[in-house]
N, C-alpha and C positions, 0 to 999 in steps of 0.2 A: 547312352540311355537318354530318352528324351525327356523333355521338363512337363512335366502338366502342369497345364495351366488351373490354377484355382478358382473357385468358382464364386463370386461374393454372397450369393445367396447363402451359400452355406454355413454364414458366419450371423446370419439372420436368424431370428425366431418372433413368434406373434408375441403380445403383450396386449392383456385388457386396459385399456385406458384407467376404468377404474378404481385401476390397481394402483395408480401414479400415486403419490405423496403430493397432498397439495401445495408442500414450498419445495420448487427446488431453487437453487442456485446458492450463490452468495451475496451476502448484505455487505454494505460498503461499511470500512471498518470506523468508528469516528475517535481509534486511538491520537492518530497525527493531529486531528483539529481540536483535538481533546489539550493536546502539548504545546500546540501553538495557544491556546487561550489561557493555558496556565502559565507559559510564560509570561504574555501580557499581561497576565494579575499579579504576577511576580515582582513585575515593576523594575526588575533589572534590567541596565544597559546592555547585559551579553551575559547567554549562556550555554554551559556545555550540555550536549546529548549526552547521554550513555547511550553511546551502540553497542555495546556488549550486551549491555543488561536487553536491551532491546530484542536482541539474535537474528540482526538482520545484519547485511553489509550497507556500509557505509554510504555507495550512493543511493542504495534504495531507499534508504532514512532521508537523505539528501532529499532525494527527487519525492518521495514522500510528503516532505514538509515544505516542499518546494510548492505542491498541490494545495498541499491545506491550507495555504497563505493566501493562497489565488483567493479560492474558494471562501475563505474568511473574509476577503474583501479588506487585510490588512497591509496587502503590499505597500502602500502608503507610509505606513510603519517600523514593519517587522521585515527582515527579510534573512535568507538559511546561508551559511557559508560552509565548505570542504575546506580543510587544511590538513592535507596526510589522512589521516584517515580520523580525522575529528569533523564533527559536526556541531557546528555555533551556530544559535540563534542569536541575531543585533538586532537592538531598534534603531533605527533611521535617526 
């Protein structure tokens, strides 16, 4: 039995423009740069993430807050560490 071949158009239909939703996408989240400056108001030497409470894994948090540090222009300071599956925030 031979395979037919599919045809992309099929899988096509028109759309008025009109119609769009003027927002699509997603907004950049400001939770992580939110936790790095609370930390910093914190004023402690080191502290722990909840990544549970989070419900993310542990390097996303990681690499996360890894970002928002850049971005804060705090690397100077602050910086994220992995240990097993904890994630620490230290000041420099």
């Amino acid at each position: 039995m031979p395979r037919q071949k599919l045809n992309p158009a099929d899988y096509l239909k028109p759309r008025d423009p009109a119609t769009l939703v003027s927002r699509r996408g997603r907004r950049a989240s400001t939770f992580y740069p939110d936790l790095v400056k609370a930390f910093v108001d914190a004023g402690e030497a080191a502290m722990d993430v909840d990544v549970a409470k989070i419900g993310r894994k542990p390097e996303t948090v990681r690499s996360a807050l890894a970002k928002a540090i850049r971005s804060a222009g705090v690397r100077e300071t602050v910086r994220v560490s992995k240990l097993g599956d904890d994630i620490i925030l230290i000041k420099r």
